[in-house]
Structures are given as structure tokens and as C-alpha cells.
C-alpha positions as CSV (number, residue, x, y, z in Angstrom):
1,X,-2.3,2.5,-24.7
2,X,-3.8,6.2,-25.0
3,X,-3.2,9.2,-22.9
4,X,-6.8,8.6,-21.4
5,X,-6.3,4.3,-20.4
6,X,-2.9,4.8,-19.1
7,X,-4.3,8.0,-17.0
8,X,-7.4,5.8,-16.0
9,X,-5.0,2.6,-15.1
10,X,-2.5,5.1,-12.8
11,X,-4.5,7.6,-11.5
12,X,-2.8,10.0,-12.5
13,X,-4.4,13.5,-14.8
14,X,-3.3,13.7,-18.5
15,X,-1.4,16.6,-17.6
16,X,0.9,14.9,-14.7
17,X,1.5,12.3,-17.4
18,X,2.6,14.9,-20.0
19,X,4.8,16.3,-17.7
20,X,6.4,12.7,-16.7
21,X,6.9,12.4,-20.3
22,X,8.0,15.8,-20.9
23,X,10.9,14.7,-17.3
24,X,11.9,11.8,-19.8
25,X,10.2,9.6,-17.3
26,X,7.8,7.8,-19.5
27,X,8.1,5.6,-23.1
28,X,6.0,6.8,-25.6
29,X,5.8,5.8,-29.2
30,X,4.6,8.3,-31.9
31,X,1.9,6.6,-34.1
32,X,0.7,8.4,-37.2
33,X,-3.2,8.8,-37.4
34,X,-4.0,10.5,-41.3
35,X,-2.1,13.8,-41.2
36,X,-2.0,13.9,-37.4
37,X,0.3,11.7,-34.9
38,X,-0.4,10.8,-31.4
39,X,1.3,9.2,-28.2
40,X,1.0,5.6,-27.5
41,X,2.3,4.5,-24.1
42,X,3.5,1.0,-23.9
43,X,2.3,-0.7,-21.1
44,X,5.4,-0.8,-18.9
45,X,4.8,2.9,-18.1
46,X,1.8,1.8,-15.7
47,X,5.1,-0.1,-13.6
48,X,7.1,3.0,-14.3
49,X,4.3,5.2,-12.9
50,X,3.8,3.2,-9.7
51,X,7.9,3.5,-8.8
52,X,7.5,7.0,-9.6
53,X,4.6,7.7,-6.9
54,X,6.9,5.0,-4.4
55,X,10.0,7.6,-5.5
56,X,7.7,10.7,-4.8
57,X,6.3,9.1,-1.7
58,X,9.7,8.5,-0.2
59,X,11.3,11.9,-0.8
60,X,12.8,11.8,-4.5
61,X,12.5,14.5,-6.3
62,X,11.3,13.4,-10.2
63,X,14.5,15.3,-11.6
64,X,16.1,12.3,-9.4
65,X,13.9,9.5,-10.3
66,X,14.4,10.6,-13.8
67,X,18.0,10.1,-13.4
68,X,17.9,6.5,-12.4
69,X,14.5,5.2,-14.1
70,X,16.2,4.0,-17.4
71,X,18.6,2.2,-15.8
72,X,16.3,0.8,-12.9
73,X,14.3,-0.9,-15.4
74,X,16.8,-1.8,-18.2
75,X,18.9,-3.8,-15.6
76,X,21.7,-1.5,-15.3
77,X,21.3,-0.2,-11.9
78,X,23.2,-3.1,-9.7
79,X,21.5,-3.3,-6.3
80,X,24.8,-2.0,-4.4
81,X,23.9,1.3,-6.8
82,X,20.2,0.9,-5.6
83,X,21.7,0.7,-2.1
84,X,23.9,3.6,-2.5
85,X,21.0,5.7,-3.7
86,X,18.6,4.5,-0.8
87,X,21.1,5.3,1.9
88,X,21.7,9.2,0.2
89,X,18.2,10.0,0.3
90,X,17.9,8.4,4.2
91,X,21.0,11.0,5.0
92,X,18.8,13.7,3.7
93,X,16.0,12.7,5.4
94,X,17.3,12.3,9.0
95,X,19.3,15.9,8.3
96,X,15.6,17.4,7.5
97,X,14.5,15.4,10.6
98,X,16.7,16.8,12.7
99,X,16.4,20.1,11.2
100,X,12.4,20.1,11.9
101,X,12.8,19.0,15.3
102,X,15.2,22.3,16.1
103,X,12.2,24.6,14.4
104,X,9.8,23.0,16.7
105,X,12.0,23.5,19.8
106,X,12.0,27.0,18.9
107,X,8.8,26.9,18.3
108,X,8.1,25.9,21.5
109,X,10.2,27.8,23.0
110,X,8.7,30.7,21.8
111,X,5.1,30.0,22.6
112,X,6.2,29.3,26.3
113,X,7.2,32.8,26.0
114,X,4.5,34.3,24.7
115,X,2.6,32.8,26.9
116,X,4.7,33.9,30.0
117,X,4.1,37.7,28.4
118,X,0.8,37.3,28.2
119,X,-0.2,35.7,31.8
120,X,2.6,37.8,33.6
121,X,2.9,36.6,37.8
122,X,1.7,39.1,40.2
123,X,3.9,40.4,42.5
């Protein structure tokens, strides 16, 4: 498929998908037109684009989706591997969990200050 059908079947802008494919995320075949080639996309990128937005959705950044795509979908990637990289990413997220609830204490904190400043109790 063209640029255009696999950015109509995903969603996604030409551009994202050039830069998916730039992230070695994507398969694309060269196909000679005349004196000018073009991209074909196989259709297995519209599956590789939907794990990518499930990756993206649950935290992964594309530089680590890129690192496990290939073997995700040629097999390689056992589901103890799968499991292992699932549990990382969970770590991460609880640490930036528990990190956001701090700020917000603070945050709190420092508004019940404020506030304290601002409606000061007569004497």
C-alpha cells in the first residue's frame, strides 16, 4: 500500500509515518516507478502501527518499541522477554507515580500557605 492508504487505514499523518519508518519501525519496500522510486508498505505495518499507539499509549518511548518491534513480530521475543519488558516499564511507572504524588503534596502544601498569607487571623 501507498503512503496515503496506510495513513488513511491508521490514522496516522504521512509525516508520523515517515518518521516511524525513519525509527526503523515500519517495512517498506522500494518499487521503481520510470526514473523515480517510491515506498510501498506491506500490509502488516497497519498491525505494527496499532502496537505502536498500544506502546505509546502505555508509556514506551518509540526508541523502545523500536527496540523490540522486529523481534515481537518475527517470533523472537519469548513471552518471559515480553514479561520482563512489561514489568520494567510498570517500575517506571509506579516511581513516576509516586514522584507526581510528592509534587502534588507540595503543591498542596504550598497553596495552604498561600492561602494562610493571604487571609491572615486577626488578633
Amino acid at each position: 500500500m501507498l503512503i496515503n492508504e496506510l495513513a488513511k487505514a491508521t490514522g496516522l499523518s504521512r509525516d508520523t509515518i515517515r518518521h516511524y519508518q525513519e525509527l526503523g519501525l515500519l517495512e517498506v519496500e522500494k518499487q521503481a516507478a520510470g526514473s523515480r522510486s517510491y515506498n510501498r508498505y506491506p500490509d502488516v505495518n497497519v498491525d505494527r502501527i496499532e502496537i505502536i499507539k498500544m506502546g505509546k499509549s502505555m508509556g514506551f518511548t518509540l526508541k523502545e518499541i523500536a527496540a523490540h518491534i522486529d523481534a515481537y513480530f518475527s517470533g523472537q521475543l519469548s513471552i518471559h522477554e515480553q514479561i520482563k519488558i512489561f514489568e520494567d516499564k510498570l517500575s517506571g511507572v509506579n516511581t513516576k507515580i509516586r514522584e507526581l504524588e510528592e509534587s502534588r503534596s507540595y503543591i498542596n502544601r504550598k497553596i495552604d500557605m498561600l492561602k494562610l498569607e493571604s487571609n491572615p487571623v486577626p488578633a
